[in-house]
The first five atom37 places (N, CA, C, CB, O) and aatype in JSON, in Angstrom:
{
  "aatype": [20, 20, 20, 20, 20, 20, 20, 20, 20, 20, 20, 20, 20, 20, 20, 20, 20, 20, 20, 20, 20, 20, 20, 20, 20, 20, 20, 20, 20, 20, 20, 20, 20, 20, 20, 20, 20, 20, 20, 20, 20, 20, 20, 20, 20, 20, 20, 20, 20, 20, 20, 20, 20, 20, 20, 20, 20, 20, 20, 20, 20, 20, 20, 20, 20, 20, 20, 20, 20, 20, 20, 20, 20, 20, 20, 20, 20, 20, 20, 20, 20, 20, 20, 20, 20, 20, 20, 20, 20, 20, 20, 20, 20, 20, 20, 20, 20, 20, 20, 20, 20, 20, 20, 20, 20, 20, 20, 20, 20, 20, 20, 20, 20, 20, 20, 20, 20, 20, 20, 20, 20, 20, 20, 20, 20, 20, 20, 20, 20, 20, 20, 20, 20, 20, 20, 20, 20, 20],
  "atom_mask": [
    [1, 1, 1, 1, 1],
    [1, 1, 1, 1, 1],
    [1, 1, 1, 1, 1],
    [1, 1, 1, 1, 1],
    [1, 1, 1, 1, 1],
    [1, 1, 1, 1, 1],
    [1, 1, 1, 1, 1],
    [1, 1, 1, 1, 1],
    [1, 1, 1, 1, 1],
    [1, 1, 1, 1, 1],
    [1, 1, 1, 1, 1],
    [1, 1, 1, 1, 1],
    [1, 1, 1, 1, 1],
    [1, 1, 1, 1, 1],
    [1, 1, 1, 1, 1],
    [1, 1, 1, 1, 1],
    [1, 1, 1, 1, 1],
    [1, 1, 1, 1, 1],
    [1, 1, 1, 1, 1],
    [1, 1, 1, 1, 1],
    [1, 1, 1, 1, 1],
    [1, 1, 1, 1, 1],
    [1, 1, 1, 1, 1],
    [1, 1, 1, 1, 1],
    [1, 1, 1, 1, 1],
    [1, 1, 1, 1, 1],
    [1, 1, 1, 1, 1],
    [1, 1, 1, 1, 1],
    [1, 1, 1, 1, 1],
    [1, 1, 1, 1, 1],
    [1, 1, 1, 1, 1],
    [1, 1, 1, 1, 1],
    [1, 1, 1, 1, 1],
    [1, 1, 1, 1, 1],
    [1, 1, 1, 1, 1],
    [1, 1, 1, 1, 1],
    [1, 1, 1, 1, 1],
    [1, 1, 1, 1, 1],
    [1, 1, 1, 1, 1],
    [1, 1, 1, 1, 1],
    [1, 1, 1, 1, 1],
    [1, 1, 1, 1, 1],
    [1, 1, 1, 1, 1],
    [1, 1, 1, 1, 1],
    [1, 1, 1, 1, 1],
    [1, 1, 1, 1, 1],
    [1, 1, 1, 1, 1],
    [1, 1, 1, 1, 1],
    [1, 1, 1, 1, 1],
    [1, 1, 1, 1, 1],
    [1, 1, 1, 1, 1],
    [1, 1, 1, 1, 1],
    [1, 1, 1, 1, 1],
    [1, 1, 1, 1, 1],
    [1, 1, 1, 1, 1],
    [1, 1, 1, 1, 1],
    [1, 1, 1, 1, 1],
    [1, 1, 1, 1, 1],
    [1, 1, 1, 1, 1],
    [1, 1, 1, 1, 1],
    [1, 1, 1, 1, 1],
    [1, 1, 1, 1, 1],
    [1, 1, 1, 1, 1],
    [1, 1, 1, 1, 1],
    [1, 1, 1, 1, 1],
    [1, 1, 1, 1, 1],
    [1, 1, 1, 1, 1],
    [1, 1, 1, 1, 1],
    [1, 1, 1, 1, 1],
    [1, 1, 1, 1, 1],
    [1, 1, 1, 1, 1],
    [1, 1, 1, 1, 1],
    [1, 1, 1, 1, 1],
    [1, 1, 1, 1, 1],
    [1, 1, 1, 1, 1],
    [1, 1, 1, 1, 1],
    [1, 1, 1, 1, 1],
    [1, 1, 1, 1, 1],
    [1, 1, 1, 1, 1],
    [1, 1, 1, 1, 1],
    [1, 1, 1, 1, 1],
    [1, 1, 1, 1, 1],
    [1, 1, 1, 1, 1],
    [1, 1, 1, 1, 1],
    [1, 1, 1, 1, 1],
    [1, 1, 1, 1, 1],
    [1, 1, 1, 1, 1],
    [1, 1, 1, 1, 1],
    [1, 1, 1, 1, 1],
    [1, 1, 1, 1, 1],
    [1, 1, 1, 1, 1],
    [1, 1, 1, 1, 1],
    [1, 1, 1, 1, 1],
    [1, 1, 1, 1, 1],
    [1, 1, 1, 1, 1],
    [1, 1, 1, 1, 1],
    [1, 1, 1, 1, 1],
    [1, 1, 1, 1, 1],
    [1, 1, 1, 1, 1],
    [1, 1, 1, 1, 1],
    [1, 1, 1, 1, 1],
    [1, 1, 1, 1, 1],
    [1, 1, 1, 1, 1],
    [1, 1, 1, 1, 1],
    [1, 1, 1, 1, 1],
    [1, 1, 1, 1, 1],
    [1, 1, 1, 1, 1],
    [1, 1, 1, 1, 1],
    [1, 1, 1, 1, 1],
    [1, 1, 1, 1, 1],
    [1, 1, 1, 1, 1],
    [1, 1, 1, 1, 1],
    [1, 1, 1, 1, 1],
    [1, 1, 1, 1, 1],
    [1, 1, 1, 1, 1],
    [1, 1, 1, 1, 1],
    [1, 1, 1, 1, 1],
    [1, 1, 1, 1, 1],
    [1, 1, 1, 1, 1],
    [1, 1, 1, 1, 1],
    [1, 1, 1, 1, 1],
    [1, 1, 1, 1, 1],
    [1, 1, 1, 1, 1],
    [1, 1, 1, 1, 1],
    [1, 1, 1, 1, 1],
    [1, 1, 1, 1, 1],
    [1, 1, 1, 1, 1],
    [1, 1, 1, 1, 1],
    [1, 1, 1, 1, 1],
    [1, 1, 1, 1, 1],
    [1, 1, 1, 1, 1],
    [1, 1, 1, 1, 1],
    [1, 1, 1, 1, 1],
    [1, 1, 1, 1, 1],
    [1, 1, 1, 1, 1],
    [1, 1, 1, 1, 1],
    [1, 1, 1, 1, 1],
    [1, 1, 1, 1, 1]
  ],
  "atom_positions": [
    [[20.36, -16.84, -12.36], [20.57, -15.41, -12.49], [19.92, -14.71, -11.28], [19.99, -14.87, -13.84], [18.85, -15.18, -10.89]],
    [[20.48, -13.58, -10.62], [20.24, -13.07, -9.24], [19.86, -11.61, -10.0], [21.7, -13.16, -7.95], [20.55, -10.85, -10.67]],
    [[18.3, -11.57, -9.54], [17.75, -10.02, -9.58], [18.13, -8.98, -8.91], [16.61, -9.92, -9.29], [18.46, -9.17, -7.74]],
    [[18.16, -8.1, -9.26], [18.48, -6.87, -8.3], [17.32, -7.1, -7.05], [18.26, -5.17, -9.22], [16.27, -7.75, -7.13]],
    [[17.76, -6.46, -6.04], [16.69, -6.19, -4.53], [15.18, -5.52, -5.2], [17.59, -4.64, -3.14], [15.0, -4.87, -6.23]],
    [[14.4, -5.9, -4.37], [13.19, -5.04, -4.96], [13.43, -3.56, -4.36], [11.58, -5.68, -4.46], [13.86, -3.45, -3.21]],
    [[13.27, -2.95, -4.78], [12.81, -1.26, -4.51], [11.31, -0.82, -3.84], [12.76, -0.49, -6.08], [10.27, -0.81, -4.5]],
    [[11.38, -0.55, -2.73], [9.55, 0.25, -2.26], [9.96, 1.66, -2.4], [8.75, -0.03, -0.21], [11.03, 2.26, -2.54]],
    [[8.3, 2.08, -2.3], [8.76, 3.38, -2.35], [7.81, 3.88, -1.25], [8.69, 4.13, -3.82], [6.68, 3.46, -1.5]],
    [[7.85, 4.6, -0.15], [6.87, 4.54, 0.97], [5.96, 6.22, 0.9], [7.9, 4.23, 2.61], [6.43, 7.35, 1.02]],
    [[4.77, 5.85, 0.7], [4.11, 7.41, 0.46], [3.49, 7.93, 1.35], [3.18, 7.59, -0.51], [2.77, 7.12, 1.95]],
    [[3.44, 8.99, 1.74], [3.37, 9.94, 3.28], [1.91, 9.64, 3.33], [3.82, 11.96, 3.3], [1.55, 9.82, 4.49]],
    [[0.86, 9.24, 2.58], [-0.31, 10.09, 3.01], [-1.02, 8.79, 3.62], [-1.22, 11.04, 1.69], [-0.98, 7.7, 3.04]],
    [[-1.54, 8.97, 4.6], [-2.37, 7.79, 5.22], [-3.99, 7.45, 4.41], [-2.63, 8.28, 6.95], [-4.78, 8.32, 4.03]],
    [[-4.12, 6.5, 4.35], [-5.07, 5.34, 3.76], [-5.85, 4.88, 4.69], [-4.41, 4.14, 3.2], [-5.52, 4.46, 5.8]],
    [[-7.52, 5.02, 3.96], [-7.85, 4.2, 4.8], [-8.74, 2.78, 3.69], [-8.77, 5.15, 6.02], [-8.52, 2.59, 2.49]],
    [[-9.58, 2.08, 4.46], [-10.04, 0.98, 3.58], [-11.41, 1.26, 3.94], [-9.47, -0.6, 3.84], [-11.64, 1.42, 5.14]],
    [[-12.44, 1.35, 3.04], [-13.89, 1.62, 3.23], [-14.92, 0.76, 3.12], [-14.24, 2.45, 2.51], [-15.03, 0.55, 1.91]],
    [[-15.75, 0.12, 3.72], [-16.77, -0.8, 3.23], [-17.9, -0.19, 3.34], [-16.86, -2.03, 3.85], [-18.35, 0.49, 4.25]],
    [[-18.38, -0.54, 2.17], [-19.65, 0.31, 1.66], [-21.0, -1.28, 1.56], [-19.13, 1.32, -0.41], [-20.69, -2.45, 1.76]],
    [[-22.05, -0.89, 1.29], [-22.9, -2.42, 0.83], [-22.69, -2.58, -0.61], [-24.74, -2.43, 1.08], [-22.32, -1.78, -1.47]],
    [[-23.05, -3.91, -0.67], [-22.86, -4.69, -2.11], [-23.79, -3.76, -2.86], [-23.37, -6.49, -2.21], [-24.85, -3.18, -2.63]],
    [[-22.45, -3.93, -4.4], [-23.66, -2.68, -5.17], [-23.41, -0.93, -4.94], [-25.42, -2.97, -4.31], [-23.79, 0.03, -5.61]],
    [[-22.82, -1.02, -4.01], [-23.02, 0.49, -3.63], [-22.03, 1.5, -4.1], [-23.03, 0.63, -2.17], [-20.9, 1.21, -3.71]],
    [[-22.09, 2.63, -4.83], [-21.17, 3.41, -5.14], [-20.56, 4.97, -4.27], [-21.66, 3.58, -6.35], [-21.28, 5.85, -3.81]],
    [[-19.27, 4.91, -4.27], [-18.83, 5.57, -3.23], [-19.72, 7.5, -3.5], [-16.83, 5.38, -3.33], [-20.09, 7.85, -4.62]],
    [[-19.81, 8.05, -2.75], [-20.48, 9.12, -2.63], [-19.61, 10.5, -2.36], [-21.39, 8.83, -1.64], [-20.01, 11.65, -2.21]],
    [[-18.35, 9.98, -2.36], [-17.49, 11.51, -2.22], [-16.04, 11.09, -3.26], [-16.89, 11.95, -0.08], [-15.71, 10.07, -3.87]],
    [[-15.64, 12.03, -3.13], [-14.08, 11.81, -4.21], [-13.14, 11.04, -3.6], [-13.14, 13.24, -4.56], [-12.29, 11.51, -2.85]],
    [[-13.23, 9.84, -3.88], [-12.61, 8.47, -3.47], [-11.06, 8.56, -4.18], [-13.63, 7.01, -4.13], [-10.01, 8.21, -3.65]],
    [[-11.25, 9.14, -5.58], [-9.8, 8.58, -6.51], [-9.16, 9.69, -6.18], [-9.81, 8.3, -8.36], [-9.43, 10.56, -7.0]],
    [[-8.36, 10.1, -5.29], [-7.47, 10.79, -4.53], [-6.18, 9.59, -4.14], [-8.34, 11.46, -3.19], [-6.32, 8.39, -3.95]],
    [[-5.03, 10.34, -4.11], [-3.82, 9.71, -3.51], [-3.32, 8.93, -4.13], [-3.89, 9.17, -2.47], [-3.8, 8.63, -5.23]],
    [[-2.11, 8.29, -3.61], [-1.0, 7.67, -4.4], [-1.77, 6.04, -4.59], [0.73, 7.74, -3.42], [-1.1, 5.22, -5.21]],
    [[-3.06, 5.64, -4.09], [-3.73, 4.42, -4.25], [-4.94, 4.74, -4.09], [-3.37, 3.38, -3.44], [-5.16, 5.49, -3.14]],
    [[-5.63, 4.49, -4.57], [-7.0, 4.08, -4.92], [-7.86, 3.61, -5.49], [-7.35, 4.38, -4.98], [-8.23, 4.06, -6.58]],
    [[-8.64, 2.17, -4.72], [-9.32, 1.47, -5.09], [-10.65, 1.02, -5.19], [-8.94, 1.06, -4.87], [-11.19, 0.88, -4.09]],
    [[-11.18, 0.83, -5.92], [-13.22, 0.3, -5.85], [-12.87, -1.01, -6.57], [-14.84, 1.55, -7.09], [-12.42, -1.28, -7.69]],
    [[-13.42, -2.02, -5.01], [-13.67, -3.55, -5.23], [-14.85, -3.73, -4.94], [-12.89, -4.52, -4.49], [-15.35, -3.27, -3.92]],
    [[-15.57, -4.55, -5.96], [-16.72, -5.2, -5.57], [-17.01, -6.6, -5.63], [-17.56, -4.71, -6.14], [-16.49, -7.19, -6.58]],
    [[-17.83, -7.37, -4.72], [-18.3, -8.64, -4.18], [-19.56, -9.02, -4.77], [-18.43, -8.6, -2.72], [-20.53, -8.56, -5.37]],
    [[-19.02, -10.16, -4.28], [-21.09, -10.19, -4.16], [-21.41, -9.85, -2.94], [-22.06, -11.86, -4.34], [-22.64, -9.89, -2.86]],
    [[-20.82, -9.44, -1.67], [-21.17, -9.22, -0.9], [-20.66, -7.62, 0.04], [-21.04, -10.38, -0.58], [-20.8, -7.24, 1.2]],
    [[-20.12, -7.11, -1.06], [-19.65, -6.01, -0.37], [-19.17, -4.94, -1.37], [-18.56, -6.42, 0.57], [-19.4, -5.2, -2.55]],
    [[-18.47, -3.66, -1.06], [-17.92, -2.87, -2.03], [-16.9, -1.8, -0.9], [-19.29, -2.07, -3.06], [-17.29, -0.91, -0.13]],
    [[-15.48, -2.3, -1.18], [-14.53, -2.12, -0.38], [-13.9, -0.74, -1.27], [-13.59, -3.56, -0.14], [-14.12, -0.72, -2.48]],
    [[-13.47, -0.11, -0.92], [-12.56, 1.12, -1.24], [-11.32, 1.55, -0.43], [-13.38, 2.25, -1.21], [-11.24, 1.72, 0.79]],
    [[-10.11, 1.74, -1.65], [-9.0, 1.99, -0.8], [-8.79, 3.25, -1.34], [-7.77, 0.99, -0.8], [-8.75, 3.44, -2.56]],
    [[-8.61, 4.53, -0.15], [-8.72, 5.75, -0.47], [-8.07, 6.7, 0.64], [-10.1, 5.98, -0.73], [-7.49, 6.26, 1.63]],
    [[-8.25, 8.07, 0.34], [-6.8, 9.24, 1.56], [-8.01, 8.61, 2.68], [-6.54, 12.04, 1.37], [-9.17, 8.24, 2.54]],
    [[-7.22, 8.68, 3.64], [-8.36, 8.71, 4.86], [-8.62, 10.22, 5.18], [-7.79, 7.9, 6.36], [-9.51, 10.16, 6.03]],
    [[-8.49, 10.85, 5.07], [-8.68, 12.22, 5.4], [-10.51, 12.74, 4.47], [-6.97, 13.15, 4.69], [-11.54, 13.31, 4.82]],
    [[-10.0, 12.17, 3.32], [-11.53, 12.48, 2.74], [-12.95, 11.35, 2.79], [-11.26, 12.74, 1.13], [-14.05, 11.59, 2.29]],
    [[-12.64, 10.35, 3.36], [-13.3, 9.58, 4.23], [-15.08, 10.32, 4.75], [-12.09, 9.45, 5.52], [-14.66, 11.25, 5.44]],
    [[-16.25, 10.41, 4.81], [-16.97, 10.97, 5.13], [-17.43, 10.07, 6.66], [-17.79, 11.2, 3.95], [-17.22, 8.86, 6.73]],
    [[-18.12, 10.9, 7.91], [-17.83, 10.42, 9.04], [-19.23, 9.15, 8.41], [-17.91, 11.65, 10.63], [-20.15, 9.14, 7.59]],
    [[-18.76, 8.43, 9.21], [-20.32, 7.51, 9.98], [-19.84, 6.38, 8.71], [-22.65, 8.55, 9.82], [-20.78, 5.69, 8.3]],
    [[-18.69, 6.17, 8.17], [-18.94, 5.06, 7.18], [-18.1, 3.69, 8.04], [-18.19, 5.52, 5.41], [-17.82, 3.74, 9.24]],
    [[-17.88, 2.82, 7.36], [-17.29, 1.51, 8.08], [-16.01, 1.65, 7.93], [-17.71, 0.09, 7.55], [-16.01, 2.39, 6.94]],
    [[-14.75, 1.45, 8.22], [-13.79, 1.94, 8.06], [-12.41, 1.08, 8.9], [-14.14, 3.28, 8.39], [-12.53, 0.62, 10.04]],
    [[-11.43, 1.01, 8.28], [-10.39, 0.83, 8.97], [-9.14, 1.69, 8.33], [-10.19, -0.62, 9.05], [-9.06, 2.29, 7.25]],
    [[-8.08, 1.52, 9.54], [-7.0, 2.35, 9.23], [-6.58, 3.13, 10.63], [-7.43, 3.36, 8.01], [-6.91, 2.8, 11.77]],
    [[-5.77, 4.27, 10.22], [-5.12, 4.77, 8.78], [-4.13, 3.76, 8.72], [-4.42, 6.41, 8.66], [-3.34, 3.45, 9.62]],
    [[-4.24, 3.23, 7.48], [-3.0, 2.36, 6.42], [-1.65, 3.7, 5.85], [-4.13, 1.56, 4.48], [-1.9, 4.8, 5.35]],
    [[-0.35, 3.13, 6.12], [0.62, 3.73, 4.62], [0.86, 2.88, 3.67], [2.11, 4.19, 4.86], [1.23, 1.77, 4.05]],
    [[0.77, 3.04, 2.6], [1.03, 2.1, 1.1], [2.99, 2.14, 0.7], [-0.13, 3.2, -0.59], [3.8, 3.0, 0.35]],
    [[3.02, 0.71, 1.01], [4.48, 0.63, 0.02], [4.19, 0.38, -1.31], [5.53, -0.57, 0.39], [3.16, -0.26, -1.54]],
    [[4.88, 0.75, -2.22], [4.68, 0.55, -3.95], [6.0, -0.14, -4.23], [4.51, 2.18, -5.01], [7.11, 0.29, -3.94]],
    [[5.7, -1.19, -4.8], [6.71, -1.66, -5.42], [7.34, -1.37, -6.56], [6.53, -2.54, -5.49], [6.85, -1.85, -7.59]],
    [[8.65, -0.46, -6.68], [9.04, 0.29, -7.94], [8.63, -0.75, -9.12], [10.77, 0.69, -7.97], [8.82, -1.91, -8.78]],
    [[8.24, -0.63, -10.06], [8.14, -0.83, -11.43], [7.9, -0.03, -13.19], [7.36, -1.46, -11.17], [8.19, 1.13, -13.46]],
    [[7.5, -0.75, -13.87], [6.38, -1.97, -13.76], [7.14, -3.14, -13.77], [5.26, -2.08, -15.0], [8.32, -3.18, -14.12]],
    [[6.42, -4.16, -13.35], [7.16, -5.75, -12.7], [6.48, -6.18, -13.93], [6.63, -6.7, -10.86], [5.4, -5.76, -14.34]],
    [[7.47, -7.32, -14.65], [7.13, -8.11, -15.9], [6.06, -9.12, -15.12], [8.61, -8.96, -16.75], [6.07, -9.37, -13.92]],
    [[5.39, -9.49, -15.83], [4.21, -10.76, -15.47], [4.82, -12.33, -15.07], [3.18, -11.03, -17.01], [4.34, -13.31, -14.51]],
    [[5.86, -12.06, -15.54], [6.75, -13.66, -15.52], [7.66, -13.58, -14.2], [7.99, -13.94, -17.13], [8.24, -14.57, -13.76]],
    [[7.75, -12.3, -13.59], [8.22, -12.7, -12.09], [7.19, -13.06, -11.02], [8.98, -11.53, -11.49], [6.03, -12.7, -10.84]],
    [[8.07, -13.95, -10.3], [7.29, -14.72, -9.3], [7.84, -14.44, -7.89], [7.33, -16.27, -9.61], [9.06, -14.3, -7.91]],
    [[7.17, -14.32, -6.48], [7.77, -14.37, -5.51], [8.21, -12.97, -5.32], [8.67, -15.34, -5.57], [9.24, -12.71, -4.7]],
    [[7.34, -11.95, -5.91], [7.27, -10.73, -5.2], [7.06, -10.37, -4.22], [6.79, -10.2, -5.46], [7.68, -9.64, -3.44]],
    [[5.94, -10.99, -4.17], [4.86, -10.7, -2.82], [5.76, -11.17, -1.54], [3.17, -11.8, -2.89], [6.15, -10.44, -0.63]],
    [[6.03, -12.7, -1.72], [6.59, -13.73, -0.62], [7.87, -12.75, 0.21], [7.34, -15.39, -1.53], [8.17, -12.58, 1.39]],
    [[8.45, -12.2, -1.22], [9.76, -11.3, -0.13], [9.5, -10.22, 0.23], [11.14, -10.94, -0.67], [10.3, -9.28, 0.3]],
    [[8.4, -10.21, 0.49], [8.06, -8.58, 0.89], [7.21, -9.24, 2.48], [6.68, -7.43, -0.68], [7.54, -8.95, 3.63]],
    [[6.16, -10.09, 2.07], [5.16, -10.18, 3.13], [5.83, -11.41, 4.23], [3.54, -10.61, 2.39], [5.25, -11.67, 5.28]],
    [[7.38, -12.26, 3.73], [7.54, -13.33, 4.7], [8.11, -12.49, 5.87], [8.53, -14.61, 4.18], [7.62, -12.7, 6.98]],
    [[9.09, -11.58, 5.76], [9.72, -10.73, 6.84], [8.87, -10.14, 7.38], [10.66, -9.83, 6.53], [8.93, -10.17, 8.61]],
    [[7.86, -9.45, 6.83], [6.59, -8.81, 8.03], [6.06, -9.59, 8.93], [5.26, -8.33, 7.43], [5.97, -9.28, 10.12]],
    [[5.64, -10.74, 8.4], [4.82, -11.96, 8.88], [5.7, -12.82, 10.38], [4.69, -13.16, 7.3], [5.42, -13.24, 11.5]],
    [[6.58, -12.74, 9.71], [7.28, -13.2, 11.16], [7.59, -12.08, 12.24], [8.75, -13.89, 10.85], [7.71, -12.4, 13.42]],
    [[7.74, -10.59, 11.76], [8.02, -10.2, 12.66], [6.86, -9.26, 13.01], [9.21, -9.82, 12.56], [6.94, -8.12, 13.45]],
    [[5.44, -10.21, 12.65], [4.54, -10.11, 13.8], [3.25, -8.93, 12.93], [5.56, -9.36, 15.46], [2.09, -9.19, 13.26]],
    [[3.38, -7.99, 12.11], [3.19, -7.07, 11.32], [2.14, -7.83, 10.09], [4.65, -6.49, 10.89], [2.3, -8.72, 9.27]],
    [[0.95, -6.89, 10.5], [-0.33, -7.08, 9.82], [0.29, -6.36, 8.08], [-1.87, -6.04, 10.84], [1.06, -5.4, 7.99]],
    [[-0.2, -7.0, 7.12], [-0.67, -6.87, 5.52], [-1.23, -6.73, 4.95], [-0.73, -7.23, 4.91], [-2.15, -7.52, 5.1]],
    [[-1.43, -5.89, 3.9], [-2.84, -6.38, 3.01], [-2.08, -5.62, 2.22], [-4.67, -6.04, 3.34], [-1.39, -4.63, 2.45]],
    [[-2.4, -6.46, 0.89], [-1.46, -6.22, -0.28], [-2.62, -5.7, -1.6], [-0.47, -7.89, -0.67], [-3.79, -5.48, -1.28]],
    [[-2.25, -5.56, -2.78], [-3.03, -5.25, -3.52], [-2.52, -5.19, -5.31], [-3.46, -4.07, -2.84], [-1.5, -4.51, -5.41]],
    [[-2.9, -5.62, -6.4], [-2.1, -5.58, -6.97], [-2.53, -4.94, -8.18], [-1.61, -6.62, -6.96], [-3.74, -5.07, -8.36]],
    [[-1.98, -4.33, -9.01], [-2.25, -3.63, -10.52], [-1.58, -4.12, -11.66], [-1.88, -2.19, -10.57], [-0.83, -5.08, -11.46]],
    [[-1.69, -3.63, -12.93], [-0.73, -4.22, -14.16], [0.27, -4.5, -13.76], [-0.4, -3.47, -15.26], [0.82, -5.6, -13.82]],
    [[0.84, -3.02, -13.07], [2.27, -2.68, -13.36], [2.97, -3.29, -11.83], [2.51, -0.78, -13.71], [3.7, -4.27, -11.69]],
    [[2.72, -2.82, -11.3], [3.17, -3.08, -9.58], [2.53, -3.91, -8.69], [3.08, -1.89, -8.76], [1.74, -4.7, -9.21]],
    [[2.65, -3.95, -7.32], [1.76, -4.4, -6.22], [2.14, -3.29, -5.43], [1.96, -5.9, -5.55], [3.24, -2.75, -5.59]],
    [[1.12, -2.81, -4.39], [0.78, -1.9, -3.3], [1.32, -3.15, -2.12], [-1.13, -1.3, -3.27], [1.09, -4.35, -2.21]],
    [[1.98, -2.56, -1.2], [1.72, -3.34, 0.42], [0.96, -1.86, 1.21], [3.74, -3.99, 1.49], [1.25, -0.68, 1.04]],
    [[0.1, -2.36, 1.94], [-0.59, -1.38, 2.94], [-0.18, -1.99, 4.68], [-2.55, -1.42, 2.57], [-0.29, -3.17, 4.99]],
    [[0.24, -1.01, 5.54], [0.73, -1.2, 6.83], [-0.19, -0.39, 7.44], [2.19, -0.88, 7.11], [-0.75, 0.61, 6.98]],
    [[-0.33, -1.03, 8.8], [-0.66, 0.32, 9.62], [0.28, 1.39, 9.77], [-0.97, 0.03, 10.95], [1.47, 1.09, 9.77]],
    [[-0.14, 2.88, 9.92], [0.61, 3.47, 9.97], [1.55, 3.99, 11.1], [0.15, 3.98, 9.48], [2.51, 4.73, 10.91]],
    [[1.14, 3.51, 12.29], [1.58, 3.44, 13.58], [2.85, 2.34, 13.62], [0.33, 3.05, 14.53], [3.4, 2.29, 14.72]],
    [[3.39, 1.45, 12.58], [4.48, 0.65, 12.8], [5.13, 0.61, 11.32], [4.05, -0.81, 13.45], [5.78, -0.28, 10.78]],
    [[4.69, 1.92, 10.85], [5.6, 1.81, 9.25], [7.35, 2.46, 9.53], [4.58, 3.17, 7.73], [8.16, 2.45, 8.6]],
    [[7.61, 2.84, 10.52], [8.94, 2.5, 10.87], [9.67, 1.41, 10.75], [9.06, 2.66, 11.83], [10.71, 1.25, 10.11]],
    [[8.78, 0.31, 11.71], [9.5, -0.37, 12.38], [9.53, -1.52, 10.47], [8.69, -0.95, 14.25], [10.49, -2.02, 9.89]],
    [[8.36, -1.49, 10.19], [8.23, -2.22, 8.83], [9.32, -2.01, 7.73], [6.93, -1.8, 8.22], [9.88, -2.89, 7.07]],
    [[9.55, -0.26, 7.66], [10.45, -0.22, 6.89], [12.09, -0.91, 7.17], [10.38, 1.06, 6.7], [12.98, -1.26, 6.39]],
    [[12.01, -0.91, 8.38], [13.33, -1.28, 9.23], [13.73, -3.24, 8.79], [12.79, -0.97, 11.37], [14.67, -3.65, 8.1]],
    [[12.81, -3.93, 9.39], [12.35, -5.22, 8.59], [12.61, -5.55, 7.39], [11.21, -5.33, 8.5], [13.13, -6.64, 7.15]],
    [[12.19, -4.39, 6.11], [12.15, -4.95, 4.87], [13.54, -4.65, 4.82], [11.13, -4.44, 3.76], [14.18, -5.49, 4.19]],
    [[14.42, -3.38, 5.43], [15.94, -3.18, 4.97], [16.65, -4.7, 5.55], [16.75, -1.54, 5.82], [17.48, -5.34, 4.91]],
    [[16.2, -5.03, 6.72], [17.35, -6.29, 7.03], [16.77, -7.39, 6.13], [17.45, -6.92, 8.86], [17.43, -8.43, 5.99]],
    [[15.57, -7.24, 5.5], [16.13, -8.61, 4.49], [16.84, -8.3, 3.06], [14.74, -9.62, 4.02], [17.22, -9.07, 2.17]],
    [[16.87, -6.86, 3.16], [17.79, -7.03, 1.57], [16.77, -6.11, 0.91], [17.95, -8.93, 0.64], [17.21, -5.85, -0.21]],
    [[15.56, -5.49, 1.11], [15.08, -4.94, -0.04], [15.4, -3.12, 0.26], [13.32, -5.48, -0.23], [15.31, -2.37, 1.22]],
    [[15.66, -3.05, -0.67], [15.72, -1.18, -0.83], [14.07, -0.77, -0.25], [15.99, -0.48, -3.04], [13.01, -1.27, -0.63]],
    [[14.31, 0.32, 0.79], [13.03, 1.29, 0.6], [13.17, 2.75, 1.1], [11.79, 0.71, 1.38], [13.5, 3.08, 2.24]],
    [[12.85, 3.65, -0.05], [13.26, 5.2, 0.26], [11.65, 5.45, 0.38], [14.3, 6.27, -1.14], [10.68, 4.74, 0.14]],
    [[11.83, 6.8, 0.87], [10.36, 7.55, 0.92], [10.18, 7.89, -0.72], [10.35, 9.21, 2.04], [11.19, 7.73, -1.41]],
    [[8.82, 8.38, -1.46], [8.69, 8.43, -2.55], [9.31, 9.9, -3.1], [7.36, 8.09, -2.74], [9.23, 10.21, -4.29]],
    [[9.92, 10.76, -2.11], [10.7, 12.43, -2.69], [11.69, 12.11, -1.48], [9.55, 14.44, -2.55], [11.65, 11.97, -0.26]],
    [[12.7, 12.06, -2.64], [14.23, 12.38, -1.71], [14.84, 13.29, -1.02], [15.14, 12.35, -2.26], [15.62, 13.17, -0.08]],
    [[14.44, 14.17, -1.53], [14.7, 15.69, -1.14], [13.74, 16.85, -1.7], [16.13, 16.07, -1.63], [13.36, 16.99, -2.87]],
    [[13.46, 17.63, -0.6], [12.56, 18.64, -1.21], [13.17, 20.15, -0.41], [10.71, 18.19, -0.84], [12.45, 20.95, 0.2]],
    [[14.86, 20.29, -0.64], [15.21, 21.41, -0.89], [15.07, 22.29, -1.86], [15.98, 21.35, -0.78], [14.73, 21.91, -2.98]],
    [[15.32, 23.72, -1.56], [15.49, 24.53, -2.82], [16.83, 24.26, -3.76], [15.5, 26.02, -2.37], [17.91, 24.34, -3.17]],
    [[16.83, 23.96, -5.1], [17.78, 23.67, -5.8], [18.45, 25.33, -6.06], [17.23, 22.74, -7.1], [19.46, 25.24, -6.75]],
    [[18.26, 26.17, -5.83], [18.66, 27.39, -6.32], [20.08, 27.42, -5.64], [17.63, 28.64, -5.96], [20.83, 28.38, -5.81]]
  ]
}
């Protein structure tokens, strides 16, 4: 049986990824935006959050854009990830993925989320921006 294409959905606001020390809790309003995350290590405490509210002098990379994979994805599919991250991977394009109940996040830099979105269309997967239109309906 042949699944439908996966669906992304690509969200405007740039991301960044924060490393904080092990143990450490973030100090400004982190849970902003269409992703956001607090991971902790034993050796670290990473946050994925807007880069814009970012406070200066912390460790930092980015700015990331987040693809979302339309869902929620049943637990019994497999090989989500693979068709999303094998076409990036060859064509050279850094990843970092992330995953929740319902969906998985892909994070790109945001300087080649063109060319990324362009990639995922020639292998077959759907990806619109997350608002189709934001005319006046009147």
């Amino acid at each position: 049986m042949t699944r439908m294409p996966l669906h992304l959905l690509v969200h405007p606001e740039d991301l960044a990824i924060v490393q904080l020390d092990s143990g450490a809790e973030p100090a400004w309003d982190w849970r902003r935006g269409p992703l956001a995350s607090l991971t902790w290590t034993s050796s670290e405490c990473s946050v994925i959050t807007l880069a814009e509210g970012v406070p200066s002098g912390l460790k930092q990379e980015g700015p990331f854009r987040v693809l979302e994979v339309a869902g929620p994805l049943d637990f019994a599919m497999f090989g989500v990830l693979r068709e999303i991250v094998d076409p990036l991977a060859e064509a050279g394009h850094m990843v970092l993925s992330m995953s929740t109940f319902e969906t998985e996040w892909i994070l790109v830099r945001t300087g080649v989320v063109e060319d990324v979105i362009a990639v995922l269309r020639k292998a077959g997967l759907i990806v619109t921006p997350t608002v189709l239109w934001t005319g006046d309906a009147s």
